[in-house]
C-alpha positions in Angstrom: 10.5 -12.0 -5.9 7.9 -9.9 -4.0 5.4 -8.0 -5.8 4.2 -4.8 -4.2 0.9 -2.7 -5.9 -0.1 0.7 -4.6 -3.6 1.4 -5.5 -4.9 5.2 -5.6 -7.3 7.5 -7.3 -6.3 10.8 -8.4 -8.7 12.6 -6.2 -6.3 11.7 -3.0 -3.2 13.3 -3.2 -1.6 11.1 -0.7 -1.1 8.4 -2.7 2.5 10.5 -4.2 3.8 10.6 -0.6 2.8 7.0 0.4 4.5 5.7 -3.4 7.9 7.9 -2.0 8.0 6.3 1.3 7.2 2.7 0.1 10.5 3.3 -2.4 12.3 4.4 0.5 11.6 1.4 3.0 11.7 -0.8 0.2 15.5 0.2 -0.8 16.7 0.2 2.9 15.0 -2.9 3.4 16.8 -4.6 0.3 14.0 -6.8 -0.4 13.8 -8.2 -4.4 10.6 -7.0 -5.6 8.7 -5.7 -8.7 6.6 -2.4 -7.8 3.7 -1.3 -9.4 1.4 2.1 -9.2 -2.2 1.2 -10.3 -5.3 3.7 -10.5 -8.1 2.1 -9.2 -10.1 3.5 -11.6 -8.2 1.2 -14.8 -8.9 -2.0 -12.8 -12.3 -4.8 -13.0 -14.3 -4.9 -10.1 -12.5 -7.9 -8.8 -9.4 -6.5 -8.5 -11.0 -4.0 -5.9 -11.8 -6.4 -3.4 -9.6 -5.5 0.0 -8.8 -2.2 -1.5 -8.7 -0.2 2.2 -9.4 3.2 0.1 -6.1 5.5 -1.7 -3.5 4.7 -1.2 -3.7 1.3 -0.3 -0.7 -1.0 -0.6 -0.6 -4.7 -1.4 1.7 -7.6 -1.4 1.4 -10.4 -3.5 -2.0 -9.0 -3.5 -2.7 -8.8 -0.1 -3.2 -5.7 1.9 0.4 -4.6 3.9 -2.0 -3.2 6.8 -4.2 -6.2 7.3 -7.6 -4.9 5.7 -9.4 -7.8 4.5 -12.8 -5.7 4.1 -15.0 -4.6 1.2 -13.6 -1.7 -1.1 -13.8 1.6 0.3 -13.4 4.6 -2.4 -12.4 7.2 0.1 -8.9 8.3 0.7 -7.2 6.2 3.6 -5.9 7.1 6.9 -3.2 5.6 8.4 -3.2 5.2 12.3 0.6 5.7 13.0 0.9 9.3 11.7 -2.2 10.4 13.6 -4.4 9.4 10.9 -2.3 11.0 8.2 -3.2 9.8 4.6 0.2 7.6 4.0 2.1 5.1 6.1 5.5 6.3 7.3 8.8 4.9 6.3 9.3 3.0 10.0 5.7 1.9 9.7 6.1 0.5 6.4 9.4 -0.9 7.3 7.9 -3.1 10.7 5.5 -4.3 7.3 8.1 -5.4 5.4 9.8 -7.1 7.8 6.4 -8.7 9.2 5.9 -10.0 5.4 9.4 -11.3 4.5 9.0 -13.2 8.0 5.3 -14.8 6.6 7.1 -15.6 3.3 
């Protein structure tokens, strides 16, 4: 079983939409997981590292979108929606399907 975090802060509103559409590809996508919603601002300092900004969504705690940087506390863009502050449900289904391939 998979486990999937989405890290936000409250002061980027995004972070609902990007929780709905991760539901979304994750039920279409059948994939066994446990899902988890974390504010950023409960977690140590070491659980920040790679976090791409909110909302930011990890698997088996790495980033779904690749971003292996420092932590960024700023509300993300996402490059597929014309830098709209959530991944869409295709985007984060070609993810999904990347990581199930990677194991």
């Amino acid at each position: 079983m998979r486990t999937f975090e989405l890290l936000y802060f409250d002061g980027c509103p995004s972070w609902a939409h990007a929780w709905a559409a991760l539901g979304q590809a994750l039920a279409e996508s059948r994939i066994d997981a446990t899902v988890r919603l974390r504010d950023v601002a409960d977690l140590p300092p070491e659980d920040l590292t790679g976090f791409a900004g909110s909302p930011t969504i990890r698997v088996d705690g790495v980033d779904l979108f690749g971003y292996t940087g420092p932590a960024v506390m700023a509300c993300r863009r996402y490059g597929d929606m014309r830098a709209q502050g959530w991944p869409s449900v295709e985007a984060l289904r070609a993810r999904l399907a990347d990581s199930e391939r990677a194991g």
